[in-house]
DOGU-304492 format. One record per atom (N, C-alpha, C, O, CB): atom name; y, z, x. Coordinates in steps of 0.05 Angstrom, whole numbers, plus 5000, padded with zeros to 4 digits. Glycine has a CB too. Layout:
N
  atom    yy    zz    xx
    CA     Y     Z     X
...
END
This chain:
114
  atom    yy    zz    xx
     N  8616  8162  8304
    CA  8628  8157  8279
     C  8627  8182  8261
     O  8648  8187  8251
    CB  8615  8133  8265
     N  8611  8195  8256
    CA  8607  8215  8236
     C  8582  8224  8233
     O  8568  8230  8253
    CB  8614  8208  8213
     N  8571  8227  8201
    CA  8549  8235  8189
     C  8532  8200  8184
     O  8540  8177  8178
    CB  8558  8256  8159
     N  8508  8212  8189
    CA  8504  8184  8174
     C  8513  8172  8151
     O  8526  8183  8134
    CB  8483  8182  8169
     N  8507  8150  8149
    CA  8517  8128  8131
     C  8505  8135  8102
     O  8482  8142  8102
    CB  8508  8096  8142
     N  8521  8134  8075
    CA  8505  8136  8047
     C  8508  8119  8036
     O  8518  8099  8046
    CB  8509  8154  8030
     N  8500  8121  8009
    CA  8506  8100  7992
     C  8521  8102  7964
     O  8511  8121  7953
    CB  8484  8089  7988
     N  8541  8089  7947
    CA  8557  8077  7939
     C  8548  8101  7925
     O  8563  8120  7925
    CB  8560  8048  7934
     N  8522  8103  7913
    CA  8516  8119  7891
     C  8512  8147  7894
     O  8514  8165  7877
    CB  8495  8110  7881
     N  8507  8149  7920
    CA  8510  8184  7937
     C  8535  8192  7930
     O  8541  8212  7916
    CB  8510  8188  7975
     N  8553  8173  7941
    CA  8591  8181  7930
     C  8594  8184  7908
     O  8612  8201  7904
    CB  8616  8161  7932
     N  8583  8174  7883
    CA  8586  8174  7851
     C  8577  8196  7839
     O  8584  8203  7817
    CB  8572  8152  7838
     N  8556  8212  7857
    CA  8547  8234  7847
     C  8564  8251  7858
     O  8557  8273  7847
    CB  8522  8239  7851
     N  8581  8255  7872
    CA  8604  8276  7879
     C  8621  8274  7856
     O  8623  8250  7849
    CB  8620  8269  7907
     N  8634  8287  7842
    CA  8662  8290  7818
     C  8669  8300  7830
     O  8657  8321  7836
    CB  8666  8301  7790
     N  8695  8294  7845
    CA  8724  8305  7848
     C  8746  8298  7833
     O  8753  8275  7827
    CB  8732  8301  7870
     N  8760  8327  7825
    CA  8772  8315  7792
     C  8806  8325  7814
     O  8805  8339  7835
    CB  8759  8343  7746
     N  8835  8312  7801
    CA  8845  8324  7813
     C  8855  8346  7788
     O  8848  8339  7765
    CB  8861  8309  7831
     N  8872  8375  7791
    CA  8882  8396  7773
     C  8902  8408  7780
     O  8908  8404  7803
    CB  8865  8415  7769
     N  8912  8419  7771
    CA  8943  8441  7777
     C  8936  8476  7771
     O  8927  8489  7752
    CB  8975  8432  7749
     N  8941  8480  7790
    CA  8937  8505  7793
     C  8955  8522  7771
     O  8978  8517  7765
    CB  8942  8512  7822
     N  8940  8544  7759
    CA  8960  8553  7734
     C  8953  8583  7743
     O  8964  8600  7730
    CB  8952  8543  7697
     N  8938  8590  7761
    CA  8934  8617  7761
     C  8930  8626  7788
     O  8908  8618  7795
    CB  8913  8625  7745
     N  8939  8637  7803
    CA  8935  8650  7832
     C  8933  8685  7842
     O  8954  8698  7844
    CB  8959  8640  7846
     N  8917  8692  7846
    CA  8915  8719  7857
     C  8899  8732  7878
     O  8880  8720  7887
    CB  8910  8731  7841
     N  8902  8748  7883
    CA  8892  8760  7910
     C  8868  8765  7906
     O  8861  8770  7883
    CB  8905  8785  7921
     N  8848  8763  7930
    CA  8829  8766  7926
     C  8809  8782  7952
     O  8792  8775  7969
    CB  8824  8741  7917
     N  8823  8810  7943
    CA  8812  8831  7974
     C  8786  8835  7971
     O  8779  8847  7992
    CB  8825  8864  7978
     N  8767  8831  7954
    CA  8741  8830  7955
     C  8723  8812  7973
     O  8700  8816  7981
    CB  8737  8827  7932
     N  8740  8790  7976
    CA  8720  8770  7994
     C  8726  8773  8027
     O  8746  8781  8039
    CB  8726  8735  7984
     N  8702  8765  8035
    CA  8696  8774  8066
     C  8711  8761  8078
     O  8717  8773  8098
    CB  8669  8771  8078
     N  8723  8735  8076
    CA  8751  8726  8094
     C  8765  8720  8076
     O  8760  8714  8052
    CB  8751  8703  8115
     N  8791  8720  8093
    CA  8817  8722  8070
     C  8817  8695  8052
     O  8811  8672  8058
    CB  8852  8723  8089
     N  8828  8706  8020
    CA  8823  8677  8004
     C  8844  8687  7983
     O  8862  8704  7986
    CB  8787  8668  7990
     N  8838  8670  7959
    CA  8849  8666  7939
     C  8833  8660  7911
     O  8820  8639  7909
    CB  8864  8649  7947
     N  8834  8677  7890
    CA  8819  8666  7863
     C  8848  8651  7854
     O  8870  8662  7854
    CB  8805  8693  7835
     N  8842  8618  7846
    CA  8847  8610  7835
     C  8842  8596  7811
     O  8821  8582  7810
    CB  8853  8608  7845
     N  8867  8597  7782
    CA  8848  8585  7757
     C  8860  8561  7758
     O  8885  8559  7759
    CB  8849  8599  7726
     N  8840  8536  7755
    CA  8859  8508  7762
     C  8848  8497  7730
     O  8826  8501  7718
    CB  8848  8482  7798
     N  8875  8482  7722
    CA  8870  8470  7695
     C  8854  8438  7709
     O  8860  8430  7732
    CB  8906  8466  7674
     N  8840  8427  7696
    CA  8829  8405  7703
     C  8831  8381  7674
     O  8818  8360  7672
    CB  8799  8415  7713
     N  8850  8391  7655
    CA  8846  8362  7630
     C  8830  8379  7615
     O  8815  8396  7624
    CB  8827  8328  7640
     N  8836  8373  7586
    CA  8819  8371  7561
     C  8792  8368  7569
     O  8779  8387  7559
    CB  8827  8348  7543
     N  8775  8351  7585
    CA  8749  8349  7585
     C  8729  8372  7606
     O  8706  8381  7604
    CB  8746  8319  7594
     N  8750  8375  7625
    CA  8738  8397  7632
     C  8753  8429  7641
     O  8745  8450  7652
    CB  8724  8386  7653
     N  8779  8419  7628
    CA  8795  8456  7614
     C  8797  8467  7644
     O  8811  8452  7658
    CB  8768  8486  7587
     N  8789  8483  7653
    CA  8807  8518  7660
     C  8783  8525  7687
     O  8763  8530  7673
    CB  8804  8554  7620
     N  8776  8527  7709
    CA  8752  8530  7722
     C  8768  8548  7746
     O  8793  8548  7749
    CB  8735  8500  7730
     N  8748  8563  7761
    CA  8760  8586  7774
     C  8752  8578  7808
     O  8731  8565  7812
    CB  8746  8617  7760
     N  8763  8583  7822
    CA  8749  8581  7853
     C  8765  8599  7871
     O  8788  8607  7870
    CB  8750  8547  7868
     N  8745  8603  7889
    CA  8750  8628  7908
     C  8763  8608  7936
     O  8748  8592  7945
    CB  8715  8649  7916
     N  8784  8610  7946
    CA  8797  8588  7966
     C  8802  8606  7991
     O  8808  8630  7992
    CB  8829  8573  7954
     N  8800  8592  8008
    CA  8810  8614  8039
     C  8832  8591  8051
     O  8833  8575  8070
    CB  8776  8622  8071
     N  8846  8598  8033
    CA  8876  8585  8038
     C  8897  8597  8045
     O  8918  8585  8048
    CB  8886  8575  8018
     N  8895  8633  8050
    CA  8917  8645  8061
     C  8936  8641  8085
     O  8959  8650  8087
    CB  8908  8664  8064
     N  8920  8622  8104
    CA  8937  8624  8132
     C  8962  8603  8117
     O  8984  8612  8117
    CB  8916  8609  8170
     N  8959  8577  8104
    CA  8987  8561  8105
     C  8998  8566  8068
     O  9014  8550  8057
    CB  8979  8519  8118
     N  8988  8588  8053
    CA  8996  8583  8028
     C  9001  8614  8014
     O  8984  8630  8007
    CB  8973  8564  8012
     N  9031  8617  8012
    CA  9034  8644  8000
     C  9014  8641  7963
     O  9005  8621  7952
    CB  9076  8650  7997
     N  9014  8665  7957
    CA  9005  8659  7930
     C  9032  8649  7912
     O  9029  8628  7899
    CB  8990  8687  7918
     N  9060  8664  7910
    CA  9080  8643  7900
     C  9085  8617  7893
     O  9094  8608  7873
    CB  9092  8642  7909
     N  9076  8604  7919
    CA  9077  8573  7923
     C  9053  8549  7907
     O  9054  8525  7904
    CB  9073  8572  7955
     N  9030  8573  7898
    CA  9007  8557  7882
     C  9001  8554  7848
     O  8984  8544  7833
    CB  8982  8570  7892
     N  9022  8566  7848
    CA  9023  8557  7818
     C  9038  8530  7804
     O  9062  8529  7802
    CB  9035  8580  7806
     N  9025  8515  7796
    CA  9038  8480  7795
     C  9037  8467  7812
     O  9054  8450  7813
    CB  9063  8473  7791
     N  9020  8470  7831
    CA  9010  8463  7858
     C  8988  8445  7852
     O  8970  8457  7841
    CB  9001  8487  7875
     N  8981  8407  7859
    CA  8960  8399  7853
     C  8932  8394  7862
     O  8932  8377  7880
    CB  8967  8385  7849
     N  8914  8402  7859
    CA  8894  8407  7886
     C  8870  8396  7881
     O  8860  8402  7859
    CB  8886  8439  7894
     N  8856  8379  7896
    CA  8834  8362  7890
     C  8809  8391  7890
     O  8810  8414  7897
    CB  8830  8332  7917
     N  8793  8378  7882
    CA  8765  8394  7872
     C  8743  8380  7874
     O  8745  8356  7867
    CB  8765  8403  7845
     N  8719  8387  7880
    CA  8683  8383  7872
     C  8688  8399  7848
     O  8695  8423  7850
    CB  8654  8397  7896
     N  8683  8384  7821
    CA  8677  8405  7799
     C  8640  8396  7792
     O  8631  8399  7770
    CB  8703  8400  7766
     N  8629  8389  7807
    CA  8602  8390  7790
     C  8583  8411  7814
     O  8560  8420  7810
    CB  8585  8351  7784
     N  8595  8414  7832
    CA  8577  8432  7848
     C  8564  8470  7818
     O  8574  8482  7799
    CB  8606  8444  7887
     N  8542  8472  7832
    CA  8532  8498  7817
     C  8560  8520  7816
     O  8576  8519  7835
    CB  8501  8514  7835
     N  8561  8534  7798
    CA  8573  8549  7809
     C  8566  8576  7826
     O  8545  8585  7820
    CB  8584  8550  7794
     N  8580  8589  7844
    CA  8580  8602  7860
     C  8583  8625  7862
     O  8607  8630  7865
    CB  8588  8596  7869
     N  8563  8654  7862
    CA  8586  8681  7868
     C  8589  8689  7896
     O  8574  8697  7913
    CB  8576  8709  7852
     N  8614  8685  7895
    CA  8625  8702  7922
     C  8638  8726  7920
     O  8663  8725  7921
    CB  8644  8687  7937
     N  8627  8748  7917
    CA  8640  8777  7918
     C  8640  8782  7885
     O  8620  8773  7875
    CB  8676  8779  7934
     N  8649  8788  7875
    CA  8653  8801  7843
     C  8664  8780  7828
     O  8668  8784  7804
    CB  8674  8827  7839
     N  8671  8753  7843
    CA  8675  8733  7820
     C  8659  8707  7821
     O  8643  8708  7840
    CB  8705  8726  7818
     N  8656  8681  7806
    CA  8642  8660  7803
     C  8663  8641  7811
     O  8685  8638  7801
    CB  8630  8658  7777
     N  8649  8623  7839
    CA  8675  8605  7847
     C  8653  8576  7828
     O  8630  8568  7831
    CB  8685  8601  7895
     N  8674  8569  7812
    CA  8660  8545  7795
     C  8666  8519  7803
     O  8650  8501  7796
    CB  8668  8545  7766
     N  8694  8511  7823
    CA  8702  8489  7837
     C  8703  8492  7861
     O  8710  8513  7874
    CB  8725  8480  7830
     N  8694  8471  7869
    CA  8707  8473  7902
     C  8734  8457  7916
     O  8738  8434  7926
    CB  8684  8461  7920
     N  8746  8474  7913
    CA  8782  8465  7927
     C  8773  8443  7957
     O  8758  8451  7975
    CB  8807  8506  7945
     N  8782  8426  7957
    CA  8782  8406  7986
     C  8802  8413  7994
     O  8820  8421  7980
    CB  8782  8375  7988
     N  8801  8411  8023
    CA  8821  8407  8042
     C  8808  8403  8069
     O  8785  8396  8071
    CB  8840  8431  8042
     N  8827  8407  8096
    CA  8822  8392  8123
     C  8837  8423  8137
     O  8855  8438  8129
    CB  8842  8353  8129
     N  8817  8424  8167
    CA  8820  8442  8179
     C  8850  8433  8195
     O  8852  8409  8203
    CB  8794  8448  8192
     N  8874  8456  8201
    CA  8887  8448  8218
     C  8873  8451  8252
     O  8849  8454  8254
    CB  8911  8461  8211
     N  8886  8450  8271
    CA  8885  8463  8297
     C  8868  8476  8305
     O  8853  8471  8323
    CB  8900  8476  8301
     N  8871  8503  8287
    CA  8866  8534  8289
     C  8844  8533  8268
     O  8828  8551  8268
    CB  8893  8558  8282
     N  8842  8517  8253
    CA  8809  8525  8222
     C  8817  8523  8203
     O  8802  8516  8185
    CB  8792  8558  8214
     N  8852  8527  8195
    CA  8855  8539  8171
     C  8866  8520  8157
     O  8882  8504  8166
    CB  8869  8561  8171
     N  8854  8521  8128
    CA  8859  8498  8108
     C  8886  8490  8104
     O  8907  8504  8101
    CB  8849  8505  8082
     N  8883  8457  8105
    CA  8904  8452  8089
     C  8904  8432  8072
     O  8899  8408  8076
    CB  8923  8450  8100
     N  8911  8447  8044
    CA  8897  8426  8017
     C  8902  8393  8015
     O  8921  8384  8027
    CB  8910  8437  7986
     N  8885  8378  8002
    CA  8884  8355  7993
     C  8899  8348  7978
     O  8883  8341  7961
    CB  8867  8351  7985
     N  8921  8343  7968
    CA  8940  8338  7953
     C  8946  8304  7945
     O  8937  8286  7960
    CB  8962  8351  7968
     N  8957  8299  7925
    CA  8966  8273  7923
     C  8995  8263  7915
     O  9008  8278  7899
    CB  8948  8262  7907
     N  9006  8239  7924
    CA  9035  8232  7930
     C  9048  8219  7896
     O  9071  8211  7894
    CB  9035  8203  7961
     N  9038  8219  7881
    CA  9040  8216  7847
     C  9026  8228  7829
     O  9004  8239  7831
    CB  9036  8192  7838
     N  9043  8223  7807
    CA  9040  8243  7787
     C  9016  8233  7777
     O  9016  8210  7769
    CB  9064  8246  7767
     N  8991  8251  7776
    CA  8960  8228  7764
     C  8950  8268  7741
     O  8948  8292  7747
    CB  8918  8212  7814
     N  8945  8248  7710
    CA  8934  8270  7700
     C  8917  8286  7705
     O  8897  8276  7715
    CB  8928  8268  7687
     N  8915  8315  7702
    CA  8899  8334  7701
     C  8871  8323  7695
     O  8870  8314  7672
    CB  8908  8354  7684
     N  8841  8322  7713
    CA  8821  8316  7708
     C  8827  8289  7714
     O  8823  8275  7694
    CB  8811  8324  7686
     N  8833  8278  7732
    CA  8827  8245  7738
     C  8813  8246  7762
     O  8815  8263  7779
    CB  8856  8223  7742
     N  8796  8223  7762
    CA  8768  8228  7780
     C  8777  8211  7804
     O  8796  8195  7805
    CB  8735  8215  7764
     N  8760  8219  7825
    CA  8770  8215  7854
     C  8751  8184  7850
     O  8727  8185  7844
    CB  8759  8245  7883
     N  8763  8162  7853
    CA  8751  8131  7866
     C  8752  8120  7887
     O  8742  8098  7890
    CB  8758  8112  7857
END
């Protein structure tokens, strides 16, 4: 089946908010290929930055207004010269390489994963 089994309240302590990406750029500093992105997340928790290794299926063009689920309560993180403050979800294809978590309606900026 998986990982072991948790509980109701293990899941509650995860925040996954979903956000739209408003900012995308290259990011040749980090040790495998990625992406700084700035994702708006809602009034309550605004503007947060994360380092993504999303290059194999996502030009940077294509990620701006792009909606992408997140861990926003993890610590934040430095990877190379910047602070990854969210963590972008997604699922490995085939080959490893991400492909994001997205959702099929329109749900506000900062609405929490149930």
């Amino acid at each position: 089946m998986g990982e072991a089994a948790i509980s109701f309240d293990d899941f509650e302590k995860v925040d996954i908010r979903i956000g739209t990406v408003v900012k995308a750029e290259p990011f040749p500093e980090a040790r495998k290929p990625a992406y700084r992105l700035t994702i708006d997340f809602g009034p309550l928790i605004g503007l947060r930055r994360s380092s993504a290794q999303i290059t194999k299926h996502y030009a940077l063009g294509e990620l701006v207004g792009r909606r992408v689920a997140a861990v926003v309560n993890f610590p934040p993180r430095q990877i190379g010269p910047m602070v990854s403050e969210v963590l972008c979800l997604g699922f490995p294809d085939e080959e490893g390489g991400v492909v994001l978590v997205s959702v099929d309606r329109a749900a506000p900026n900062g609405g929490k994963l149930f």
